[in-house]
PANU-753673 format. One record per residue (C-alpha): residue number from 1; residue in three letters; chain; x, y, z. Coordinates in pm, whole numbers, plus 50000, padded with zeros to 5 digits. Layout:
% PANU-753673
<i:NUM&aa:Ala&ch:A&px:X&py:Y&pz:Z>
...
This chain:
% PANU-753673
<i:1&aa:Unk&ch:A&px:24379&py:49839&pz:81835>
<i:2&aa:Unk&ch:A&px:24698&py:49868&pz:82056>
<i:3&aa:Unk&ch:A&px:24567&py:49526&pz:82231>
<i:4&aa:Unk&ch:A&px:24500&py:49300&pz:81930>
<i:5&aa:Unk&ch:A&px:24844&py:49371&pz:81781>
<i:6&aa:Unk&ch:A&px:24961&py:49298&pz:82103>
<i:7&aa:Unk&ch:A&px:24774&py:48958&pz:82101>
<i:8&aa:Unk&ch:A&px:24901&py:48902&pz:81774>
<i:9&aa:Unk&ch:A&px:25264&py:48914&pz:81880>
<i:10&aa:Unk&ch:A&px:25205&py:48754&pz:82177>
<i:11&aa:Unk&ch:A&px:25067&py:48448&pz:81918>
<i:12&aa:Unk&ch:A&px:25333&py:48462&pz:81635>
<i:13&aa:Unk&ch:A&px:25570&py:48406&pz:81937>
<i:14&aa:Unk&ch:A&px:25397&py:48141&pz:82097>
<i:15&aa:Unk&ch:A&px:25337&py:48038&pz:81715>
<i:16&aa:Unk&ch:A&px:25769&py:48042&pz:81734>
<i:17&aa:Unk&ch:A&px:25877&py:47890&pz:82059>
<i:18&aa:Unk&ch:A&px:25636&py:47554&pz:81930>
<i:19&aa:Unk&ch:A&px:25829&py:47537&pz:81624>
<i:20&aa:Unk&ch:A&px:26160&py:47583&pz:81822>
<i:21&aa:Unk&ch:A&px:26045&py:47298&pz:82083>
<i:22&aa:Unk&ch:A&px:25914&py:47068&pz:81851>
<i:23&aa:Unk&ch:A&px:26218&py:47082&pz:81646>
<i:24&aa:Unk&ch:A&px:26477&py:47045&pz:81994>
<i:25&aa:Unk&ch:A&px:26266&py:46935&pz:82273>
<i:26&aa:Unk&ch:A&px:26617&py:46975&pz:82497>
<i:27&aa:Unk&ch:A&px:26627&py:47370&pz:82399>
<i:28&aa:Unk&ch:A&px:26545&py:47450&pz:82752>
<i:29&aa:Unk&ch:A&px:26593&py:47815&pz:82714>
<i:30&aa:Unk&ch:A&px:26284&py:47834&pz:82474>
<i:31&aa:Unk&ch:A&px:26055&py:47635&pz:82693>
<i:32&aa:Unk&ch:A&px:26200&py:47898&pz:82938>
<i:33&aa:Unk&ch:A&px:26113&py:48173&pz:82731>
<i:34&aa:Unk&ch:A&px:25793&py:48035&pz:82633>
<i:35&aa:Unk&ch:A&px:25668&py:47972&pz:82976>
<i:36&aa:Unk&ch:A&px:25811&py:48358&pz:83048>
<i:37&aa:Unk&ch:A&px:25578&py:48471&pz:82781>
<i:38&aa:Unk&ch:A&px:25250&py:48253&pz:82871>
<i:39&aa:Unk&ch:A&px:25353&py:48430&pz:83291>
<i:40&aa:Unk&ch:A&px:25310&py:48775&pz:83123>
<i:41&aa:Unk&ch:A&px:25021&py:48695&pz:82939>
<i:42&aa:Unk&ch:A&px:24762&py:48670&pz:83229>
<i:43&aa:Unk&ch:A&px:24710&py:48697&pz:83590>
<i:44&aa:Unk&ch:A&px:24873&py:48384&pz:83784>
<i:45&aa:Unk&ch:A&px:24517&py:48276&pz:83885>
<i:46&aa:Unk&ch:A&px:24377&py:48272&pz:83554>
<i:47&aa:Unk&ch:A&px:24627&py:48076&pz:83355>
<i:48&aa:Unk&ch:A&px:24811&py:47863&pz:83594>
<i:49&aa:Unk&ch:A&px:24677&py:47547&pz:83478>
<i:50&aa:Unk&ch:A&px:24844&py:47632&pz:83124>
<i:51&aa:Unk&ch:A&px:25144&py:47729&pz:83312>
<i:52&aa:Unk&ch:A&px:25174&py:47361&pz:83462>
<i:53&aa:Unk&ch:A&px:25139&py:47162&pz:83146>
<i:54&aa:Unk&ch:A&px:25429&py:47391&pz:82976>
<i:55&aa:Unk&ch:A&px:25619&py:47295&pz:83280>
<i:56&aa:Unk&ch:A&px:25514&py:46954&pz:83256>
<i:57&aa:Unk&ch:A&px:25597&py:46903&pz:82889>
<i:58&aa:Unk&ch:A&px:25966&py:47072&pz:82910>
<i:59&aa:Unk&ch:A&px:26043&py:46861&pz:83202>
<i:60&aa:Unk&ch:A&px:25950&py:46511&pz:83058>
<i:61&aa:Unk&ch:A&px:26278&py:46581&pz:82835>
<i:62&aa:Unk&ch:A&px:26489&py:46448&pz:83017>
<i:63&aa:Unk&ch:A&px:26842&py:46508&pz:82886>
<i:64&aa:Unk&ch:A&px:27148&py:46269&pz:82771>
<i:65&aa:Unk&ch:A&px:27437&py:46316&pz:83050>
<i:66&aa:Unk&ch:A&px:27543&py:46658&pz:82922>
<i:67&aa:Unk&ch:A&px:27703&py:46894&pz:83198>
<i:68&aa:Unk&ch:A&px:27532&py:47203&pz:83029>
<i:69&aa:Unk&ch:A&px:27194&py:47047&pz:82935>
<i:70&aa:Unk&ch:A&px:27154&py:46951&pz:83309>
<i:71&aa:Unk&ch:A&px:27233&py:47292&pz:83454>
<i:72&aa:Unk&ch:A&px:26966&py:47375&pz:83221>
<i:73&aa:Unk&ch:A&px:26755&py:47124&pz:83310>
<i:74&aa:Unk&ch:A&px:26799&py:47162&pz:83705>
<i:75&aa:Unk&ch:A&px:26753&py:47555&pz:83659>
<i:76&aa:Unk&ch:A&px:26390&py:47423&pz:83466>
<i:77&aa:Unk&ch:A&px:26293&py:47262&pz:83785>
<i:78&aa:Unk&ch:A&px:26413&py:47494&pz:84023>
<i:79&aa:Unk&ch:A&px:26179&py:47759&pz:83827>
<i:80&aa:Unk&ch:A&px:25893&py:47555&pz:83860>
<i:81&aa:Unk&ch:A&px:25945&py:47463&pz:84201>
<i:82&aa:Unk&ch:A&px:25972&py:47895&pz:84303>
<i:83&aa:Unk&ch:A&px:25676&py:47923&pz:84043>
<i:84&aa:Unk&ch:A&px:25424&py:47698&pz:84275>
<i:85&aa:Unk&ch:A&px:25578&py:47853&pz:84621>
<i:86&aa:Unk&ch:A&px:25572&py:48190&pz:84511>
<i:87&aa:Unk&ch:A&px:25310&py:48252&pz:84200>
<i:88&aa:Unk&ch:A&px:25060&py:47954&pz:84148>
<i:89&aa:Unk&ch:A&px:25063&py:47951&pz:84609>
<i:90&aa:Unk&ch:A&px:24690&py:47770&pz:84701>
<i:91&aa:Unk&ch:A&px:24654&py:47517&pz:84941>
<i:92&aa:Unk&ch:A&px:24872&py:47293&pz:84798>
<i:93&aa:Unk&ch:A&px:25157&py:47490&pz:84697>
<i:94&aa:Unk&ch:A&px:25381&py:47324&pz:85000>
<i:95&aa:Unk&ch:A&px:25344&py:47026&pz:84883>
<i:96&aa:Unk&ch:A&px:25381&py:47083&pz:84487>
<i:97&aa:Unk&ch:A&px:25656&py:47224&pz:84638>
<i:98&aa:Unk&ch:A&px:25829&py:46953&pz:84809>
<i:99&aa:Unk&ch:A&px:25746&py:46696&pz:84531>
<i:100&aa:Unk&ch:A&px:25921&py:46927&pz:84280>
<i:101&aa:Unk&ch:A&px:26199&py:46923&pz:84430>
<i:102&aa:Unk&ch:A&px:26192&py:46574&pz:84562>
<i:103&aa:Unk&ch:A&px:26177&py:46448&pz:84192>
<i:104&aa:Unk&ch:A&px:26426&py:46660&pz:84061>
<i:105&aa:Unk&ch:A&px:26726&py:46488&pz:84357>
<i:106&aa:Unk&ch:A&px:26580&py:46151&pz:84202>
<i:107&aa:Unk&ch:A&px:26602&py:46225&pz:83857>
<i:108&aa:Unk&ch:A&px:26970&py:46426&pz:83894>
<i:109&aa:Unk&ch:A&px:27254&py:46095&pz:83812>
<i:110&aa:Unk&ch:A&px:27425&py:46169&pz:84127>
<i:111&aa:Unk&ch:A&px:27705&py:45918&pz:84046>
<i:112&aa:Unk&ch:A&px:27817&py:46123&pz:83723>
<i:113&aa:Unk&ch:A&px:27783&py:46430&pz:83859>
<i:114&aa:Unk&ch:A&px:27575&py:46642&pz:84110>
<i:115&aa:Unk&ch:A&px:27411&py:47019&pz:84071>
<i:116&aa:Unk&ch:A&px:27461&py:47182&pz:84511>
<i:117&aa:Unk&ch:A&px:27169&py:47433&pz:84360>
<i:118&aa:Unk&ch:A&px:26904&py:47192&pz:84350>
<i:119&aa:Unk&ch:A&px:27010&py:47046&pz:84735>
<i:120&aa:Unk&ch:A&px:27082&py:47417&pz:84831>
<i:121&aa:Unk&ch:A&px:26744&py:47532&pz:84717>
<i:122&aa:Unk&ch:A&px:26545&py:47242&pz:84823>
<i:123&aa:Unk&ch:A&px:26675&py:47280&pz:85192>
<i:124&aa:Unk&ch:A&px:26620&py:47654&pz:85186>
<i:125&aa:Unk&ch:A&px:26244&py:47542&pz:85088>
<i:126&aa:Unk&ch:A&px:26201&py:47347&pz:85454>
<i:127&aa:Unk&ch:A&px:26375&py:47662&pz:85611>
<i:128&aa:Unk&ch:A&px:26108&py:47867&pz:85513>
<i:129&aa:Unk&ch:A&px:25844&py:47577&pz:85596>
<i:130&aa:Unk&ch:A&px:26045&py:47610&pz:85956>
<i:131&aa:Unk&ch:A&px:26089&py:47283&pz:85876>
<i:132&aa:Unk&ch:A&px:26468&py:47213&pz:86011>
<i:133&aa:Unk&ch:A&px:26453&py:46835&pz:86051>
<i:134&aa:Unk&ch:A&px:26370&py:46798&pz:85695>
<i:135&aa:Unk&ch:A&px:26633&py:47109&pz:85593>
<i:136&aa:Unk&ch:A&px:26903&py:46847&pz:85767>
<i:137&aa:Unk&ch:A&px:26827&py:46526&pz:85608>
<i:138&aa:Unk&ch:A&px:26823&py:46729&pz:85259>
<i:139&aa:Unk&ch:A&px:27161&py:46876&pz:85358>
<i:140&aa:Unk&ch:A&px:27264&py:46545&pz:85500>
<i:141&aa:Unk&ch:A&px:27163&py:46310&pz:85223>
<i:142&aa:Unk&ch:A&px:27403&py:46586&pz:84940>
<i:143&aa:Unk&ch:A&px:27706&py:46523&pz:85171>
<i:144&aa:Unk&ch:A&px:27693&py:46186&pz:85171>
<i:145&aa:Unk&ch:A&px:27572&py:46105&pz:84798>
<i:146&aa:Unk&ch:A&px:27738&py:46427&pz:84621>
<i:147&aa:Unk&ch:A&px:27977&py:46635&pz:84829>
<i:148&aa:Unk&ch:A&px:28009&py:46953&pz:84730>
<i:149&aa:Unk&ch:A&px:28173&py:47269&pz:84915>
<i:150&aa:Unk&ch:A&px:27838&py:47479&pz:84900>
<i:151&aa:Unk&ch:A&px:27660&py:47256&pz:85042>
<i:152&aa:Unk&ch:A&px:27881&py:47154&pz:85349>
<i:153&aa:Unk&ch:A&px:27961&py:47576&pz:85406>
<i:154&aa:Unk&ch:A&px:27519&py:47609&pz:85386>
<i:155&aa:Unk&ch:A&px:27455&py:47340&pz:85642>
<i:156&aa:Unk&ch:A&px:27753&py:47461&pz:85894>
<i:157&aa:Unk&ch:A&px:27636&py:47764&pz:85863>
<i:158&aa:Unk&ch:A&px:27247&py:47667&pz:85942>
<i:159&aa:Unk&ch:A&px:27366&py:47468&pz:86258>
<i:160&aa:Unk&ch:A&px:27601&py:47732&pz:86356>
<i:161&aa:Unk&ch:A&px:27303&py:47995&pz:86358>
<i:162&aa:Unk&ch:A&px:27103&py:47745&pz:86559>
<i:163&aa:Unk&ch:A&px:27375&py:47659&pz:86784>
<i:164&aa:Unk&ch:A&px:27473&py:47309&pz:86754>
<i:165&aa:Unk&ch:A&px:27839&py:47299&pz:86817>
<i:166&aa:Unk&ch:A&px:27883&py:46955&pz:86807>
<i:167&aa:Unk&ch:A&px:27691&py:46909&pz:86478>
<i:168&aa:Unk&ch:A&px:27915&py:47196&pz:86298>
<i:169&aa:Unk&ch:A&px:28253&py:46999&pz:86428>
<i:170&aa:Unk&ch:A&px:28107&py:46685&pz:86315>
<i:171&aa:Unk&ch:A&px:28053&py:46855&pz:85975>
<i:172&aa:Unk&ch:A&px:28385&py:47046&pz:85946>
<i:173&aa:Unk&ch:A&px:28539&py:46644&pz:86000>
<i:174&aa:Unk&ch:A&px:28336&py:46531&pz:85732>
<i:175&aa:Unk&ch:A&px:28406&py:46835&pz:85541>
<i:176&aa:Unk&ch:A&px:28800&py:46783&pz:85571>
<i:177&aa:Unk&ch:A&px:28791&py:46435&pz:85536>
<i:178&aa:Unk&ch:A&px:28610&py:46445&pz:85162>
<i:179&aa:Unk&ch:A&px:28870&py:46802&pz:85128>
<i:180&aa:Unk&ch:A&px:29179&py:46794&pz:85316>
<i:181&aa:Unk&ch:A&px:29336&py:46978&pz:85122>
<i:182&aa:Unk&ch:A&px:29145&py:47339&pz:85162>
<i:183&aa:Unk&ch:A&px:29329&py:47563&pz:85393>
<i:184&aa:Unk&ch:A&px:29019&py:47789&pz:85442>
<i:185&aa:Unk&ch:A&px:28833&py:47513&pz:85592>
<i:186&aa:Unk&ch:A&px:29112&py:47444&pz:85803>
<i:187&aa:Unk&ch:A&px:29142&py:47798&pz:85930>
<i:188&aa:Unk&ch:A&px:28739&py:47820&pz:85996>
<i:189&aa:Unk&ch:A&px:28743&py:47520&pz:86188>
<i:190&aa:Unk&ch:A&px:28993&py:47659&pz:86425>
<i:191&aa:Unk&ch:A&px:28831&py:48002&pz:86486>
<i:192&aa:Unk&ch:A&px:28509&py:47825&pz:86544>
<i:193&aa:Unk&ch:A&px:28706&py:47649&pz:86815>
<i:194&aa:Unk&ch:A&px:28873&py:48000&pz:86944>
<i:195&aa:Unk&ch:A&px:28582&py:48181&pz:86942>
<i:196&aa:Unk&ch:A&px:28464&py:47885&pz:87154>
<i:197&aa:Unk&ch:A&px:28731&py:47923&pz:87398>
<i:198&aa:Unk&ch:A&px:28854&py:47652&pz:87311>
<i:199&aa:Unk&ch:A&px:29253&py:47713&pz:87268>
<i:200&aa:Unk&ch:A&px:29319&py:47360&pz:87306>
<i:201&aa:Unk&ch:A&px:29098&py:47231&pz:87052>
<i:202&aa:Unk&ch:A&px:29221&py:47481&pz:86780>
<i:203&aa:Unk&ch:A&px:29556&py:47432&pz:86823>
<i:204&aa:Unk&ch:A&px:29522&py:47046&pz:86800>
<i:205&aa:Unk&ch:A&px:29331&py:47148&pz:86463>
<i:206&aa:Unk&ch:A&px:29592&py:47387&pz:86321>
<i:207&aa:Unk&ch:A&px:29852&py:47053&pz:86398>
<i:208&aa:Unk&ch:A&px:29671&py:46861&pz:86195>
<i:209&aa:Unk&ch:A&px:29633&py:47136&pz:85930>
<i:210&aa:Unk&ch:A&px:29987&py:47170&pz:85887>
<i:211&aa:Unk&ch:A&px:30062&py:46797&pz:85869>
<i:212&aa:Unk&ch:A&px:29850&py:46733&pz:85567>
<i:213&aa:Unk&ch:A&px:30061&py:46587&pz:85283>
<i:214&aa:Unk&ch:A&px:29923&py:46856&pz:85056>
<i:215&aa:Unk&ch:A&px:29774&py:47188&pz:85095>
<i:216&aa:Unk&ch:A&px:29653&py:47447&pz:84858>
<i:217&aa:Unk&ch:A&px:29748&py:47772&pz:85059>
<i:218&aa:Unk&ch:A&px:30020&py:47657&pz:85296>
<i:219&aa:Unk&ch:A&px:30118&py:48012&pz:85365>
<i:220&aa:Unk&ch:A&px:29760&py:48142&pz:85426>
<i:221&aa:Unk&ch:A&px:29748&py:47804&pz:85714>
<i:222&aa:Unk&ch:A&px:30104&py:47877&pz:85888>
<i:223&aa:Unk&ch:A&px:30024&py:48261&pz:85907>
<i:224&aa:Unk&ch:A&px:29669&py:48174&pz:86072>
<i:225&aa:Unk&ch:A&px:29813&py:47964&pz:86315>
<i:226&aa:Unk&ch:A&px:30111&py:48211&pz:86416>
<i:227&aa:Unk&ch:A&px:29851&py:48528&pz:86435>
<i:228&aa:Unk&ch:A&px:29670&py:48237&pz:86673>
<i:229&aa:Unk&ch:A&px:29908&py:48218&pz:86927>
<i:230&aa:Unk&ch:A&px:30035&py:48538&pz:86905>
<i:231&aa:Unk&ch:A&px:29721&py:48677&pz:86980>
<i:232&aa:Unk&ch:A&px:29705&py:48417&pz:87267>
<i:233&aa:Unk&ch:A&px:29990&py:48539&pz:87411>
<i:234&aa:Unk&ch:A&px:30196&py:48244&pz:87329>
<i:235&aa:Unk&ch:A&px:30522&py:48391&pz:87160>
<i:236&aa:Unk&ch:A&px:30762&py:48168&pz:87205>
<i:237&aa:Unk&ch:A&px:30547&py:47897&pz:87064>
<i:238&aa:Unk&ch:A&px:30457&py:48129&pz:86779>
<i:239&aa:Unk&ch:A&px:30841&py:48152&pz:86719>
<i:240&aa:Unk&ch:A&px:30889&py:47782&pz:86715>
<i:241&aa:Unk&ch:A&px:30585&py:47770&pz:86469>
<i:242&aa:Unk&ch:A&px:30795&py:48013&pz:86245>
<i:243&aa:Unk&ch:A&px:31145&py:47765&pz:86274>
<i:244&aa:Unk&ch:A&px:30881&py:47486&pz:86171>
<i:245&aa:Unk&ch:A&px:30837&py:47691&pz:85868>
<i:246&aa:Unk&ch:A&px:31158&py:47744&pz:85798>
<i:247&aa:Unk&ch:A&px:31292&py:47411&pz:85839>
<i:248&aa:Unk&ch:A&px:31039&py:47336&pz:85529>
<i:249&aa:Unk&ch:A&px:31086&py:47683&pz:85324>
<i:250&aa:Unk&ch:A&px:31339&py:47921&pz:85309>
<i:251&aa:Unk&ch:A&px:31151&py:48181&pz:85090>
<i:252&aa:Unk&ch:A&px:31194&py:48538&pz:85136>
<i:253&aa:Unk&ch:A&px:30876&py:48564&pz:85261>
<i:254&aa:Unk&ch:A&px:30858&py:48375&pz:85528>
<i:255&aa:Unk&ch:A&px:31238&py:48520&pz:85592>
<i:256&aa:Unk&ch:A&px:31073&py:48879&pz:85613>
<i:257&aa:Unk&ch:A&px:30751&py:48798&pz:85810>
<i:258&aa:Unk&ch:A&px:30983&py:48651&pz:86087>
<i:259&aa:Unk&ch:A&px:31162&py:48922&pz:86093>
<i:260&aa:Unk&ch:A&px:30873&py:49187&pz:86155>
<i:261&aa:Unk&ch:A&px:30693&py:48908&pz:86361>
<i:262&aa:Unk&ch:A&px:31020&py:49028&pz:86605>
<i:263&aa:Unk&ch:A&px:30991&py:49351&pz:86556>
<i:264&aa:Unk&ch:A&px:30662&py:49424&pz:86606>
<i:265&aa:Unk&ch:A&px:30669&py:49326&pz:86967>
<i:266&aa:Unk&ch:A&px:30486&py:49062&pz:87122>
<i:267&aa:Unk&ch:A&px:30177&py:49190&pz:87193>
<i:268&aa:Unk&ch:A&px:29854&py:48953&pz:87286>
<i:269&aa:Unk&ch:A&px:29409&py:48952&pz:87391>
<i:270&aa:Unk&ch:A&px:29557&py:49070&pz:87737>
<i:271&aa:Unk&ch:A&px:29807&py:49298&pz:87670>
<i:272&aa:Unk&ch:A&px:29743&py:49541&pz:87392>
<i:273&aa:Unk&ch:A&px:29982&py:49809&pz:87622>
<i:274&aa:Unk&ch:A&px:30271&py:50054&pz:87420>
<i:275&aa:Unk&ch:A&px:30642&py:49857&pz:87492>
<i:276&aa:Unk&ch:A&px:30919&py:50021&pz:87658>
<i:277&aa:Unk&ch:A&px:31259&py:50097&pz:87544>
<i:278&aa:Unk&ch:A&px:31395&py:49808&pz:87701>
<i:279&aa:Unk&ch:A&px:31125&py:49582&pz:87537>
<i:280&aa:Unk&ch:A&px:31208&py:49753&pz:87209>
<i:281&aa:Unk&ch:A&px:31563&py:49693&pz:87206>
<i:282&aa:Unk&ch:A&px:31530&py:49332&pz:87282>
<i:283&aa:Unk&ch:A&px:31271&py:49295&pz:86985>
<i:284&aa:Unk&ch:A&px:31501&py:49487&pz:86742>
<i:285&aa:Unk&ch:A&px:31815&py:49285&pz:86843>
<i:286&aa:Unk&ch:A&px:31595&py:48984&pz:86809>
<i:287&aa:Unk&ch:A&px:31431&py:49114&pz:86465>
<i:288&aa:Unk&ch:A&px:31849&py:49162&pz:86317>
<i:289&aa:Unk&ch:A&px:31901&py:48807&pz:86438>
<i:290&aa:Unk&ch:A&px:31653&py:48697&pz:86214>
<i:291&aa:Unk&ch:A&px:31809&py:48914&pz:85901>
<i:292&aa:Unk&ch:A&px:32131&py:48784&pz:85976>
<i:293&aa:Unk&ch:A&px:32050&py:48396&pz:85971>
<i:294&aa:Unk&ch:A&px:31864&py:48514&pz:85618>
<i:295&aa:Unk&ch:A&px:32189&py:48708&pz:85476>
<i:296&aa:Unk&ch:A&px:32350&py:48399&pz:85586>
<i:297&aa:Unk&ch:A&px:32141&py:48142&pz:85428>
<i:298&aa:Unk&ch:A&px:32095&py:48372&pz:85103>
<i:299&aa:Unk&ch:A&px:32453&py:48396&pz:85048>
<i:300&aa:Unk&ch:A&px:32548&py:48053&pz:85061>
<i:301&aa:Unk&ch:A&px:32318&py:47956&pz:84813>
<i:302&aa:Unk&ch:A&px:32380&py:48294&pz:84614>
<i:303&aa:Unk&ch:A&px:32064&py:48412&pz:84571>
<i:304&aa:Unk&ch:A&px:32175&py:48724&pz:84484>
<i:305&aa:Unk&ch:A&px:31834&py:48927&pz:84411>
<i:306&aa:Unk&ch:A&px:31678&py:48766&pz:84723>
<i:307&aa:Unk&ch:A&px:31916&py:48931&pz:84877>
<i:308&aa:Unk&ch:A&px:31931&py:49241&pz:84770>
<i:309&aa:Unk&ch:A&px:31541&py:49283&pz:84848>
<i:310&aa:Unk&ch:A&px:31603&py:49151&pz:85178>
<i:311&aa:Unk&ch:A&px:31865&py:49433&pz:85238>
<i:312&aa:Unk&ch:A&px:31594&py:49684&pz:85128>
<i:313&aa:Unk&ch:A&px:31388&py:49597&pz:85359>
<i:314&aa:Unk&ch:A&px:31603&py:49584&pz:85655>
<i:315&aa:Unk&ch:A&px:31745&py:49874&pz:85607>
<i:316&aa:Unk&ch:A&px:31349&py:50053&pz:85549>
<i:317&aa:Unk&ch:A&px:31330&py:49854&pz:85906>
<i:318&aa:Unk&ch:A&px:31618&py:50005&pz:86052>
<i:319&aa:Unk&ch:A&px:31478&py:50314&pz:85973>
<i:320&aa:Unk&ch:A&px:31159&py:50299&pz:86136>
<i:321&aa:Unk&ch:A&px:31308&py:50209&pz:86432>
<i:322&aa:Unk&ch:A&px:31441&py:50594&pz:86462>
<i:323&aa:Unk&ch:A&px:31696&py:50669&pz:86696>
<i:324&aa:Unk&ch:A&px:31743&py:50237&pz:86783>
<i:325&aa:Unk&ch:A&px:31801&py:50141&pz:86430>
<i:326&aa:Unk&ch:A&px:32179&py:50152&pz:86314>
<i:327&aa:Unk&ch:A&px:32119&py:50209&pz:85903>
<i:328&aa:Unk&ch:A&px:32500&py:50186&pz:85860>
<i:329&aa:Unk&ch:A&px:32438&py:49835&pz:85965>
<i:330&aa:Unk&ch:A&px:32287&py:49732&pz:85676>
<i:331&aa:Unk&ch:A&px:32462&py:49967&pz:85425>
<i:332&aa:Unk&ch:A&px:32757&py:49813&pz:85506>
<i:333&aa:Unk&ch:A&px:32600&py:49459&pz:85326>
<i:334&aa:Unk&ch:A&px:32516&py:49655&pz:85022>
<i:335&aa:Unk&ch:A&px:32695&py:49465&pz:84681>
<i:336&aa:Unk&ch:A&px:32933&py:49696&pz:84571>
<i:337&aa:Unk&ch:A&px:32964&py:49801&pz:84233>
<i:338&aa:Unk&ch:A&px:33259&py:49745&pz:84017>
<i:339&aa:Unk&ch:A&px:33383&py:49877&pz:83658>
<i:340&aa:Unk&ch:A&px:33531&py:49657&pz:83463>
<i:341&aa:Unk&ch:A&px:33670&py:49714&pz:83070>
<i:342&aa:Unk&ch:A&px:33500&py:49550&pz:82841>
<i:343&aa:Unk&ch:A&px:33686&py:49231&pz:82617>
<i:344&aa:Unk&ch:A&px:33557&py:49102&pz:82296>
<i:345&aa:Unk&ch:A&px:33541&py:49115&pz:81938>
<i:346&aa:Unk&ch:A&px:33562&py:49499&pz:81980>
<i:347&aa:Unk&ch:A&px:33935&py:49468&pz:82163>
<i:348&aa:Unk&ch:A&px:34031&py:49263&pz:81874>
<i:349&aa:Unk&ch:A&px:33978&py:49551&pz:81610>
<i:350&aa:Unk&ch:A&px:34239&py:49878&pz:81587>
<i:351&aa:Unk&ch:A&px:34073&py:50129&pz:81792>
<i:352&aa:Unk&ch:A&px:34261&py:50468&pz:81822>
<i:353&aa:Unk&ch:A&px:34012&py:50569&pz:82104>
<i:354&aa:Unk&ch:A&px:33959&py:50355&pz:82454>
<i:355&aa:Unk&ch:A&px:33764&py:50093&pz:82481>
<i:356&aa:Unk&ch:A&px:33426&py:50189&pz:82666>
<i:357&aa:Unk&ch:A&px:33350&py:50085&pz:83052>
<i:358&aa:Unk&ch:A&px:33080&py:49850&pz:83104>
<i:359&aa:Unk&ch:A&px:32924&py:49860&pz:83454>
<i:360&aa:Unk&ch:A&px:32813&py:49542&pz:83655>
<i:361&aa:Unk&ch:A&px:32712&py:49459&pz:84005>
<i:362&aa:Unk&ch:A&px:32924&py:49244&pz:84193>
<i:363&aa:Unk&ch:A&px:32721&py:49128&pz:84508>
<i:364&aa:Unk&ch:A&px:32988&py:49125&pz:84704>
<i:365&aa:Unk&ch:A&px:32945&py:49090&pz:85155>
<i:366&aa:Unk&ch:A&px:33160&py:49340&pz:85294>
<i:367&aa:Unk&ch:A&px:33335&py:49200&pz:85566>
């Protein structure tokens, strides 16, 4: 009993999704559902041969160029292509395989637009086949016909697991070339390079980084390539990195990072060792010298809250350097405050009592 009203809702919903094709034949989530449905229905054995000819009759709708009918589309192939690796298997299932995906790239109009799934999950196919050769000239063919970021991070990442060095830099140049702008791709390329050993070679990339017209995290780029040296032991080049900076931003940021770049000490790879006093005192002097030049620049073009929050956090500074920091140092370049009487249409009208006291900062340098 419990089975034929089963089979009977199993039929008024195939009974449904045939009405709901027929009427849209691009309504690829019912064909989805209605494959889903004939899947559960049997054993994979048994009714894979029905299984193919839904398949075969959603994908012969081929859809108008719509962005969101192809992602449905693609994700229709991509289904089928898993469903004969994974479900329908045999003797053939490689190849079914292979040809699914194979006329899926053909059938995508690459020169409107591109989907990296279908590439991705075609070359992750000839991975499992252990087929690499076939893996790269997938991956190979989507940079050069449809770029996309997916696909150029999957294939570095492939020949970077296999080891091919030179492959992975000649894919990072194509990579920057099609996206010069992406600061992640410029930082990855250099710590490929440093984790090479090759100092040289990153530090020739992190130029070229930070001469691009354009960038869409500048600050992430600069603060890569200063933690670079730094941690290479070159400080003073780190500190010219950080006048380069300046001498194209003056933000508080990059004010405040210089000035704990000083105060932290220049520690490197080889020498991870405590400082001594004298080392500290020559960091903190060097660390004011920075605030100073920043008070400076701050007050001659009266940026008056940028200020102020760079005397906060000197003086929280001065104060962690205990018994070396001099907090009346920066007290002293507090504003001070001022009270002044307050004048308007109020002091115009009889009054017997006083007018009230209105209280404003005046930022003020003492001298």
């Amino acid at each position: 009993m419990v089975y034929d009203v089963e089979r009977q809702n199993r039929d008024w919903r195939r009974l449904q999704y045939e009405h709901e094709v027929g009427n849209n034949p691009l309504n690829y989530d019912s064909w989805t559902a209605y494959i889903r449905l004939e899947e559960d229905s049997a054993p994979a054995p048994a009714n894979k041969h029905r299984i193919r000819e839904l398949y075969a009759r959603a994908l012969a709708n081929v859809p108008p160029l719509c962005k969101l009918l192809w992602k449905r589309y693609v994700d229709l192939w991509i289904d089928y292509a898993r469903y004969e690796e994974f479900v329908a298997a045999g003797g053939d299932a490689v190849e079914r395989t292979r040809q699914a995906y194979r006329q899926c790239l053909e059938l995508i109009p690459h020169t409107k637009f591109s989907c990296a799934k279908a590439w991705l999950h075609a070359a992750q196919f000839e991975i499992r086949q252990l087929n690499l050769e076939g893996a790269r000239k997938i991956l190979g063919a989507s940079t050069g016909c449809a770029p996309k970021a997916a696909i150029f991070d999957k294939y570095i990442e492939m020949e970077l697991r296999l080891g091919n060095v030179d492959r992975c830099r000649k894919l990072y140049e194509n990579y920057l070339d099609w996206s010069p702008r992406n600061s992640n791709n410029w930082v990855k390329y250099a710590e490929l390079e440093k984790t090479l050993g090759e100092e040289e070679r990153a530090r020739g990339i992190f130029e070229l980084a930070i001469g691009q017209p354009q960038l869409d995290k500048p600050g992430l780029l600069w603060k890569a390539y200063i933690d670079f040296e730094r941690w290479e032991g070159e400080v003073e080049r780190a500190r010219q990195i950080y006048e380069r900076l300046l001498d194209r931003t003056q933000h508080l940021k990059v004010w405040l990072s210089y000035a704990k770049f000083e105060a932290q000490g220049h520690q490197s790879k080889d020498s991870l060792v405590a400082q001594g006093r004298e080392e500290q005192c020559v960091c903190i002097q060097r660390c004011r010298g920075v605030f100073e030049r920043a008070v400076k620049y701050l007050d001659k073009n009266k940026l008056k809250v940028e200020r102020l929050m760079l005397i906060k956090e000197w003086l929280i500074m001065e104060t962690s350097f205990g018994d070396m920091g001099d907090v009346s140092l920066v007290k002293a370049k507090f504003p001070m405050n001022s009270m002044r009487r307050g004048r308007g249409l109020a002091s115009t009208l009889p009054s017997p009592l006083p007018l009230p006291l209105r209280c404003s900062h005046q930022y003020l340098s003492r001298k």
